[in-house]
DRENDO-1510 file (C-alpha; in Angstrom, 1 decimal, always signed):
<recs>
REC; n; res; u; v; w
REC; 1; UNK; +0.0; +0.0; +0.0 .
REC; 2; UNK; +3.1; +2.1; +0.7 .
REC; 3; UNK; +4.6; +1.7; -2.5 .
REC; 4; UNK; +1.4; +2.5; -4.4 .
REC; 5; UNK; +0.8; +5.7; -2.4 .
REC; 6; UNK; +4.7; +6.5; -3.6 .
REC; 7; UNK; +4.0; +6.1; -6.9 .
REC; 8; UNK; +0.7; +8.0; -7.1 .
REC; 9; UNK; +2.7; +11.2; -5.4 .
REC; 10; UNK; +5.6; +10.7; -7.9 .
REC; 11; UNK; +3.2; +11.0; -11.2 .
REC; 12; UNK; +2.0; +14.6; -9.6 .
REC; 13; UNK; +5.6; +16.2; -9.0 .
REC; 14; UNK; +7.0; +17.9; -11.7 .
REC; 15; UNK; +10.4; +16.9; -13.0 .
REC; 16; UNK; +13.4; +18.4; -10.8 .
REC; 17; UNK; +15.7; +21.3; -13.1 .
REC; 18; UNK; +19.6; +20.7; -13.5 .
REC; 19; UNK; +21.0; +22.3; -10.2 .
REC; 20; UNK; +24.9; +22.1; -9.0 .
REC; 21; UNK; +24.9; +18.7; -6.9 .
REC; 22; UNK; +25.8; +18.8; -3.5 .
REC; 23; UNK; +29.0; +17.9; -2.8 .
REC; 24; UNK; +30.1; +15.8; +0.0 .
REC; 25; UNK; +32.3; +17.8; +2.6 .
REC; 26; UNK; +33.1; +15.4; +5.5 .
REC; 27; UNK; +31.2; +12.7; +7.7 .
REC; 28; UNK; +29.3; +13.3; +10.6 .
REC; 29; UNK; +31.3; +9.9; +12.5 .
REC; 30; UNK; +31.3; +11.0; +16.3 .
REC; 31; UNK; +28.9; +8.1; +18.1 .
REC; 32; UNK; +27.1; +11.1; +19.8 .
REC; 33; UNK; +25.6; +12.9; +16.8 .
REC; 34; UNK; +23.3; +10.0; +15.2 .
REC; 35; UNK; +20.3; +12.2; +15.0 .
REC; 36; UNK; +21.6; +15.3; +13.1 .
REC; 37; UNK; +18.4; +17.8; +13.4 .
REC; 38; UNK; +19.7; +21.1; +13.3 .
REC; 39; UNK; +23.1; +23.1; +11.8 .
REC; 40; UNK; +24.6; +26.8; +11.6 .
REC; 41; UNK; +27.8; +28.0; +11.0 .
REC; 42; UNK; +29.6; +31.2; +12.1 .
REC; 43; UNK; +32.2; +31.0; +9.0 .
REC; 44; UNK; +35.0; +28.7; +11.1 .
REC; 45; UNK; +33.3; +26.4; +13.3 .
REC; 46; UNK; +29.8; +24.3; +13.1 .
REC; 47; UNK; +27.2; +24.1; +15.4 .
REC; 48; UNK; +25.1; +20.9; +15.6 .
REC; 49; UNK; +22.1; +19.6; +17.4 .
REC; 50; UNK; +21.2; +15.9; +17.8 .
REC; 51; UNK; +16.6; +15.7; +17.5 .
REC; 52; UNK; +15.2; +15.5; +21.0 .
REC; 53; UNK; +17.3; +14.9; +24.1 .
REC; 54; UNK; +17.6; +14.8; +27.7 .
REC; 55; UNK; +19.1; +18.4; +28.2 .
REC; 56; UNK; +20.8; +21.1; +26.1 .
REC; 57; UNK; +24.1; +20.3; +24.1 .
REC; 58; UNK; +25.0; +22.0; +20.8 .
REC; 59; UNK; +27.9; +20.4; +19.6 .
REC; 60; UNK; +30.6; +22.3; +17.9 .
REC; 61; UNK; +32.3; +20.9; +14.5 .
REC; 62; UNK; +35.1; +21.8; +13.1 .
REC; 63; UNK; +35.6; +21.7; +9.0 .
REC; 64; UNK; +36.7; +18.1; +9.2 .
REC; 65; UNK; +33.4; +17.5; +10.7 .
REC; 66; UNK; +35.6; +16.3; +13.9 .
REC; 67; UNK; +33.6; +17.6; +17.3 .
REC; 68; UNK; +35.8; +20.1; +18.9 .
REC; 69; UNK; +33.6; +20.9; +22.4 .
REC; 70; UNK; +30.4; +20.7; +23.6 .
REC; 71; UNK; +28.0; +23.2; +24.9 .
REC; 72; UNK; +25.4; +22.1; +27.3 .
REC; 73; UNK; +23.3; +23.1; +29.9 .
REC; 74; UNK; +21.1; +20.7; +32.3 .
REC; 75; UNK; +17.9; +22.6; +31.1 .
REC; 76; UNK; +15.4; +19.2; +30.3 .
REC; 77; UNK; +13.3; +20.1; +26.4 .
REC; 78; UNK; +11.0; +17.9; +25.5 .
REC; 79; UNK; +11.9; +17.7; +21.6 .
REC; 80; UNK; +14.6; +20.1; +20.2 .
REC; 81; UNK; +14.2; +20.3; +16.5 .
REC; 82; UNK; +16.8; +23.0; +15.0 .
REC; 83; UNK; +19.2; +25.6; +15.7 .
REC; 84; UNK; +19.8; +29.3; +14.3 .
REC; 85; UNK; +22.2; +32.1; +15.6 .
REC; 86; UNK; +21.8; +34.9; +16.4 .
REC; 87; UNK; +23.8; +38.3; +15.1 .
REC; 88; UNK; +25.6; +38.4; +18.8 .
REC; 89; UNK; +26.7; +34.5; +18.6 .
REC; 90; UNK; +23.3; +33.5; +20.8 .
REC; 91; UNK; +22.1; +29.7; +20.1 .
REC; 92; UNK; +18.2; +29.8; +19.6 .
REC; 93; UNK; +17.2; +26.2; +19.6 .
REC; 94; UNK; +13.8; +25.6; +18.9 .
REC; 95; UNK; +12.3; +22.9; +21.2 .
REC; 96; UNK; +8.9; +22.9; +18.9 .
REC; 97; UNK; +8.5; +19.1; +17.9 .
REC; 98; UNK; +5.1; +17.8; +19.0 .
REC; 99; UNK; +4.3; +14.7; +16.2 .
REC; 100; UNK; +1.2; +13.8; +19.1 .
REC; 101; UNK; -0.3; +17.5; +18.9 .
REC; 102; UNK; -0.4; +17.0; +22.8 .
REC; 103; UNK; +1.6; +19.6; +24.2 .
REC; 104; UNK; +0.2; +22.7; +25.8 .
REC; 105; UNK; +3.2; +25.4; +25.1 .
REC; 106; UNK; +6.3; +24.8; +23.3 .
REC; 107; UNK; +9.4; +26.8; +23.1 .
REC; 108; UNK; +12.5; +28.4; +22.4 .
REC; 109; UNK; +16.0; +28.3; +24.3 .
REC; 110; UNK; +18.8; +31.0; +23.7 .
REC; 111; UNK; +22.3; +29.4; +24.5 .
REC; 112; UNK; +25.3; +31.3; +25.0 .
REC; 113; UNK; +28.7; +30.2; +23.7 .
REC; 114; UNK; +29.4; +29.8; +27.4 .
REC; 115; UNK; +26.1; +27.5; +28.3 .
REC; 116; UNK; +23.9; +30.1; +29.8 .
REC; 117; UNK; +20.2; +28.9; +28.9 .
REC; 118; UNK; +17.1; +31.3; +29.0 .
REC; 119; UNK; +13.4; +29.4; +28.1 .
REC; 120; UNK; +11.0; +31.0; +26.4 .
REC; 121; UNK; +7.8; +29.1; +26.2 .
REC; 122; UNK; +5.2; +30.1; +23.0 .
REC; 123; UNK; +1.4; +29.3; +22.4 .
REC; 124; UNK; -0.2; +29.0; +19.2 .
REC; 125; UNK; -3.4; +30.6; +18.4 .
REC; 126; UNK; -4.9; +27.7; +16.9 .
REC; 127; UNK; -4.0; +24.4; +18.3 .
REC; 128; UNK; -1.0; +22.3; +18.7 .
REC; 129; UNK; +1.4; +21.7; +15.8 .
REC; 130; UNK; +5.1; +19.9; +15.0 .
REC; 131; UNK; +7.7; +22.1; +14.1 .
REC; 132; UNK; +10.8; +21.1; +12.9 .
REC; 133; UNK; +11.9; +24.9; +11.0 .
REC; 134; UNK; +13.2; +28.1; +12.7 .
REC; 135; UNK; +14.3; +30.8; +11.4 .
REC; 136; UNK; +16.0; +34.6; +12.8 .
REC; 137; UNK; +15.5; +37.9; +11.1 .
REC; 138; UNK; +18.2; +40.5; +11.3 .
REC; 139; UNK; +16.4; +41.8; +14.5 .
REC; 140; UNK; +16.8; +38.4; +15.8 .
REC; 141; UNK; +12.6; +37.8; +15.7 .
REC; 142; UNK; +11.5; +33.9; +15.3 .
REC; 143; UNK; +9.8; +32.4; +12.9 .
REC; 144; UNK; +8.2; +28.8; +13.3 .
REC; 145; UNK; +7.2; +26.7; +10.1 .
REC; 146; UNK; +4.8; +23.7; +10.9 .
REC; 147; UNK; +5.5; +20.3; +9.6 .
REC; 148; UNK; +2.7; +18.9; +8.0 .
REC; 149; UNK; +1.6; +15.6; +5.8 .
REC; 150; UNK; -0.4; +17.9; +3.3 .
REC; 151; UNK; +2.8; +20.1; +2.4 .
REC; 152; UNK; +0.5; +23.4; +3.9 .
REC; 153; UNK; +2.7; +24.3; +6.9 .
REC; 154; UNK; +1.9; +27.6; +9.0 .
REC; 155; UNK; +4.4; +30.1; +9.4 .
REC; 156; UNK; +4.5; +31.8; +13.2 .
REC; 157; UNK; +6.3; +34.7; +15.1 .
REC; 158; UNK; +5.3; +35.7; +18.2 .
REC; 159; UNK; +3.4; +38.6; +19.1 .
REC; 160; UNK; +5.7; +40.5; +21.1 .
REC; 161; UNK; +8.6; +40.6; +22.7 .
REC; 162; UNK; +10.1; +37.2; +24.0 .
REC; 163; UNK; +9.7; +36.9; +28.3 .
REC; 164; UNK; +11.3; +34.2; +30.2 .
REC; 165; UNK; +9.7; +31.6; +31.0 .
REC; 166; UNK; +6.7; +33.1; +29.3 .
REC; 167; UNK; +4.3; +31.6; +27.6 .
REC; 168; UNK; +4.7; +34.5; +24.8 .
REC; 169; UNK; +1.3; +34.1; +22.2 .
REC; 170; UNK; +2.2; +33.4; +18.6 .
REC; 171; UNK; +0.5; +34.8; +15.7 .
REC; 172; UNK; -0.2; +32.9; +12.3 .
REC; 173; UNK; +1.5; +35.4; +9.6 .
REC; 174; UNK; +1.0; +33.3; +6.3 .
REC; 175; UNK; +0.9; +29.5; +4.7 .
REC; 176; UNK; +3.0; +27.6; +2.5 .
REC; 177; UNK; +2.0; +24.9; +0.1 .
REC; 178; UNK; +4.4; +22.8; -0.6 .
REC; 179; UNK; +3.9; +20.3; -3.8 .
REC; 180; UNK; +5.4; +16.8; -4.2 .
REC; 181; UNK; +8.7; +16.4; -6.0 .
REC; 182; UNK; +10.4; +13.5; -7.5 .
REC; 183; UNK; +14.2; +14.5; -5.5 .
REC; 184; UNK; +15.0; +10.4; -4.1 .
REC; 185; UNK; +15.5; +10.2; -0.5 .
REC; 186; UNK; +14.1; +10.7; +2.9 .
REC; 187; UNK; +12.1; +8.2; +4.8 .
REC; 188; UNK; +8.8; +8.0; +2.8 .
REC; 189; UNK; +9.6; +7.9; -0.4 .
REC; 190; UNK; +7.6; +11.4; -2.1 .
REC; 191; UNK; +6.0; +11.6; +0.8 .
REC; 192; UNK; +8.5; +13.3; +2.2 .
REC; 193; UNK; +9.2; +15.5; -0.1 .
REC; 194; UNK; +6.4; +18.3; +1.5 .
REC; 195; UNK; +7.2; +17.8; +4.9 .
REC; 196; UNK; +9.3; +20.9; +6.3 .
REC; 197; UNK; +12.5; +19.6; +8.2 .
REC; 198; UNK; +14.9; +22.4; +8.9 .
REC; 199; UNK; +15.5; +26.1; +7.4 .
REC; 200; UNK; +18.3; +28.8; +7.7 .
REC; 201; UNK; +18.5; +32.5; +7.1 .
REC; 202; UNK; +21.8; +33.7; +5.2 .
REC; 203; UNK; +24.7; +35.6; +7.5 .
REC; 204; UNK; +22.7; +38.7; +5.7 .
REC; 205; UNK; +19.6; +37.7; +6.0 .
REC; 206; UNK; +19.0; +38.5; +2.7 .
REC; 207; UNK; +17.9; +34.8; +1.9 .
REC; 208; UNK; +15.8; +32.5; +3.8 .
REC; 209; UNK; +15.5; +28.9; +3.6 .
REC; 210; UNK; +13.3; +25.9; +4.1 .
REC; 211; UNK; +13.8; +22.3; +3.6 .
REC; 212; UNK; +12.4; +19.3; +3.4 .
REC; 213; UNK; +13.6; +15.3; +3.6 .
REC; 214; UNK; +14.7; +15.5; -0.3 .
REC; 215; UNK; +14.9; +19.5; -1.6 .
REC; 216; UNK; +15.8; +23.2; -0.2 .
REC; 217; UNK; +13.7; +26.2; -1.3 .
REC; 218; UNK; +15.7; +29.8; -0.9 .
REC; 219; UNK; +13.2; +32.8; -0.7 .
REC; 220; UNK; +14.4; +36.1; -1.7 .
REC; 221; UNK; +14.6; +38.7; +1.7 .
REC; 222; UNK; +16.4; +42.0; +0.3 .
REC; 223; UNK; +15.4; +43.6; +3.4 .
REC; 224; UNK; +16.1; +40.9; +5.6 .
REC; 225; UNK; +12.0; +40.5; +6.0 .
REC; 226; UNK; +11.6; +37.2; +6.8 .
REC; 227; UNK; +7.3; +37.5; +6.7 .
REC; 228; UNK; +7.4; +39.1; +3.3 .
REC; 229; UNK; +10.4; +36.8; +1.9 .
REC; 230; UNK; +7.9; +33.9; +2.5 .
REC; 231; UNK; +5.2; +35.3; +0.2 .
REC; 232; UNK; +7.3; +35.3; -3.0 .
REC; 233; UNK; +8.0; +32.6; -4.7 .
REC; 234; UNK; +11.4; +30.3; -4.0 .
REC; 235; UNK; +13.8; +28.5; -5.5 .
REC; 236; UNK; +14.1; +24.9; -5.6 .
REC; 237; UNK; +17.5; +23.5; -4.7 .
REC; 238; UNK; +16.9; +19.6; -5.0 .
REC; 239; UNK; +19.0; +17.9; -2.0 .
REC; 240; UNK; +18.9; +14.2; -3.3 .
REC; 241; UNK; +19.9; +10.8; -1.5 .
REC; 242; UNK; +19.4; +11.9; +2.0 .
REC; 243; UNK; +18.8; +9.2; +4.0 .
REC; 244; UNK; +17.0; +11.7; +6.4 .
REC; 245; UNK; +17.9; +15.0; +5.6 .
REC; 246; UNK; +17.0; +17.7; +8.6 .
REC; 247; UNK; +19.5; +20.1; +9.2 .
REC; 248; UNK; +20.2; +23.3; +6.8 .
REC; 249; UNK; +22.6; +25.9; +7.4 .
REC; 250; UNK; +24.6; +29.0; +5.5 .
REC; 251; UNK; +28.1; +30.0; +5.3 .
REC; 252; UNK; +28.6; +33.5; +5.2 .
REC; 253; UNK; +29.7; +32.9; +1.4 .
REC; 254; UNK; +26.3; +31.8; +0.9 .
REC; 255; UNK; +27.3; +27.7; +0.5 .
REC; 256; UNK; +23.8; +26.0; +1.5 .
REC; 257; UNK; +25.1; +23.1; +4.1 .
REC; 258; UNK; +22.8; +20.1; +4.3 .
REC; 259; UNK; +22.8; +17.0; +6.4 .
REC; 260; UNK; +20.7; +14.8; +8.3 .
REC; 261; UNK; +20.2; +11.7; +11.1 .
REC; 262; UNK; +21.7; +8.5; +11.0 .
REC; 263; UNK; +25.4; +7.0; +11.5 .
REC; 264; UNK; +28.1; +8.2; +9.7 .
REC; 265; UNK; +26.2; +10.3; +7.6 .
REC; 266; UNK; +27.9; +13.6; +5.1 .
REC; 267; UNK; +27.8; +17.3; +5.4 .
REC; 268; UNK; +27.3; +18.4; +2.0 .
REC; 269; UNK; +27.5; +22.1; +0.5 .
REC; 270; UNK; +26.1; +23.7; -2.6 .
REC; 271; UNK; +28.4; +26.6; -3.4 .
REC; 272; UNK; +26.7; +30.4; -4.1 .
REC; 273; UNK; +23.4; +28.8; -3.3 .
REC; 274; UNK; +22.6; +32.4; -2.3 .
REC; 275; UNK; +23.6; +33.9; -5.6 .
REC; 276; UNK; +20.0; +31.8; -7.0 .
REC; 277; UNK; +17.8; +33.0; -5.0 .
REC; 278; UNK; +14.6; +34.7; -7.4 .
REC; 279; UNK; +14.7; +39.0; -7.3 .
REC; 280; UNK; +12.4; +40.2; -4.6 .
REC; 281; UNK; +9.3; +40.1; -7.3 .
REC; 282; UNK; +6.1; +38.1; -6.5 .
REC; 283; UNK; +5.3; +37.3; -10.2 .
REC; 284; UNK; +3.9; +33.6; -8.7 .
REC; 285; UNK; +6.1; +31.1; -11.0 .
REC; 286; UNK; +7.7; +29.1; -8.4 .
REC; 287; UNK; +11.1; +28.4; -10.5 .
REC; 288; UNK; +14.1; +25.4; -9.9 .
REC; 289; UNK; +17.3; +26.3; -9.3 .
REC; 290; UNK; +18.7; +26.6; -12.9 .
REC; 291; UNK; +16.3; +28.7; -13.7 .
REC; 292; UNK; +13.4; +26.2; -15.0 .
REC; 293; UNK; +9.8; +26.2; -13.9 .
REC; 294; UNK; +9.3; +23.5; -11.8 .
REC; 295; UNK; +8.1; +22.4; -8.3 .
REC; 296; UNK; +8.0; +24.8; -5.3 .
REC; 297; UNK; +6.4; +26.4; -2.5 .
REC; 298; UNK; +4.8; +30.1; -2.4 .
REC; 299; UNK; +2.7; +32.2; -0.5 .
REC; 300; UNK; -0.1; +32.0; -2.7 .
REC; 301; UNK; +1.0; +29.4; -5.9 .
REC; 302; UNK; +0.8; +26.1; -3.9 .
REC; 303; UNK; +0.0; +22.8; -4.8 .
REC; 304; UNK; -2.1; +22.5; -7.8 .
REC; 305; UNK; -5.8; +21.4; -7.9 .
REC; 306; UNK; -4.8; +17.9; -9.6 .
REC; 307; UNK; -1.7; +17.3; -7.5 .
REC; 308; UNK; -3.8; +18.8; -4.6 .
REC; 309; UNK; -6.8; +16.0; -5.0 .
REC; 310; UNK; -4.4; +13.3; -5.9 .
REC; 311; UNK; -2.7; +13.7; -2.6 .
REC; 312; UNK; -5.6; +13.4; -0.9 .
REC; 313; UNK; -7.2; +10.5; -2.5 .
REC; 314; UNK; -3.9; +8.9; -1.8 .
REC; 315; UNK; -4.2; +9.9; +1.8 .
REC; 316; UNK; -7.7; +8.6; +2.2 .
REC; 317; UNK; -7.4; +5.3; +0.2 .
REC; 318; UNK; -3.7; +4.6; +2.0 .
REC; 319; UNK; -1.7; +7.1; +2.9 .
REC; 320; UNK; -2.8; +6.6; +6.6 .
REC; 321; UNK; -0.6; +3.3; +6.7 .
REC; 322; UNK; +2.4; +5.9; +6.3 .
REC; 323; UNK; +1.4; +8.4; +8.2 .
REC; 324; UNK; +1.1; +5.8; +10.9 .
REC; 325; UNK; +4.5; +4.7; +10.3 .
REC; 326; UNK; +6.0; +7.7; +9.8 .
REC; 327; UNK; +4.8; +8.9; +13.6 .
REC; 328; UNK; +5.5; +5.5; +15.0 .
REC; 329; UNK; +8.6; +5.8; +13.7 .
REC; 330; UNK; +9.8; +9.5; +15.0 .
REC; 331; UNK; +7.7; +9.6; +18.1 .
REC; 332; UNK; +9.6; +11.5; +21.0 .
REC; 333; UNK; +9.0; +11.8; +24.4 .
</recs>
């Protein structure tokens, strides 16, 4: 049933444009980091989260991929997701993951290079949701981008200024539809390819990214609006053979970094990945990288009708059976 409910999702995803391959940079081999979630990069060193955990540690890897040190603090999340910094060097990790929809606040931890840990609990205005996105604007404000099986994930921020512990109320400030691509990898085969895994924002933040298990789509922000980046249309940077690709990540050159869970897995790097990203216009053609039409995800262009009611057939006649799996499978705490 699996393999039929593949199939159906690969007929509806347009054909990915030529794009620069990743290339491999090092592997990921230390035994602790098996669960690669989240990754930034302050232009010498790397900064890594493992999904989940028992308290806060943000490992720090240098080029070789080699764990130099550790930052941790004893502060228990319940699901830590991904990782962005902040201009000053602050760690934000976002402990938003939620695959039950059970929990009553989520939230947000800022780490100092040192290990100082602040909590900043959120609350959505319309239920619970899985996150597994975060992303800073250049006044270090939050974004949150929902995860979800129908590729139409929220996007958050909250509604005023951060207080510790909180819980601070977030706002919804727009939706992205993601469509179904044909980009091999991930867990689910297509399936995956509209669930939201990671994101970054350039050292700039004049491009903001989202990923999924199999592709990256950068959205133009040429004044480092995150909100108003999201409602033009991206580019698709197809990330292929992840075995479960999560974590996304800039250097300040503009090299997309890509990697994900699982033993011994790569670091890989698109070079000038920045340098594709669309003009800030909102002419609603979501475009590959290359320059093609293709798949993508907008503010407004989405998923197509067809593709749209195929998906949900598929869903309804057994796409459950994954969906089951696919929670089963990634459950946390």
């Amino acid at each position: 049933m699996l393999a039929v409910f593949s199939f159906v999702l690969a007929l509806s995803a347009a054909p990915a444009a030529a794009a620069q391959a990743p290339a491999s940079v090092c592997t990921v081999s230390d035994k602790r980091i098996t669960e690669l979630s989240g990754l930034v990069s302050d232009g010498q060193r790397w900064y890594a989260i493992n999904d989940g955990g028992s308290k806060i540690q943000v490992f720090v890897l240098g080029r070789d991929c080699a764990v130099q040190r550790v930052i941790t603090n004893s502060l228990d999340p319940y699901d830590v997701e991904d990782l962005a910094r902040a201009a000053d060097g602050t760690l934000w990790l976002s402990d938003t993951g939620d695959n039950d929809k059970k929990r009553e606040t989520v939230a947000l931890v800022a780490l100092t290079p040192q290990g100082k840990a602040t909590l900043y609990r959120l609350t959505y205005p319309d239920g619970q949701h899985d996150v597994e996105a975060l992303l800073l604007d250049r006044h270090g404000t939050p974004y949150l981008v929902t995860k979800t099986p129908f590729g139409d994930s929220g996007i958050y921020r909250p509604v005023s200024a951060l207080k510790s512990p909180g819980p601070t109320p977030l706002e919804k400030v727009g939706t992205l539809e993601f469509k179904p691509t044909n980009t091999p990898g991930g867990p689910v085969a297509g399936f995956g390819s509209v669930l939201v895994t990671g994101a970054a924002t350039s050292a700039d933040g004049t491009v903001v990214a989202l990923r999924t298990y199999t592709d990256a789509y950068l959205y133009s922000a040429p004044d480092g609006d995150v909100s108003a980046a999201l409602k033009r249309d991206p580019v698709r940077v197809p990330l292929p053979d992840e075995q479960q690709g999560e974590a996304l990540a800039f250097e300040p050159d503009g090299t997309l970094l890509s990697g994900g869970e699982g033993t011994r897995q790569p670091i890989r790097a698109v070079k000038d990945a920045t340098s594709m990203a669309k003009p800030a216009t909102n002419d609603r053609t979501p475009a590959a990288a290359g320059g093609e039409t293709g798949t993508g995800a907008g503010g407004s262009s989405g998923m197509g009708g067809a593709p749209a009611l195929v998906l949900a057939v598929c869903i309804a006649a057994g796409g459950l059976f994954a969906l089951t799996k696919l929670r089963r499978r990634f459950s946390r705490k």
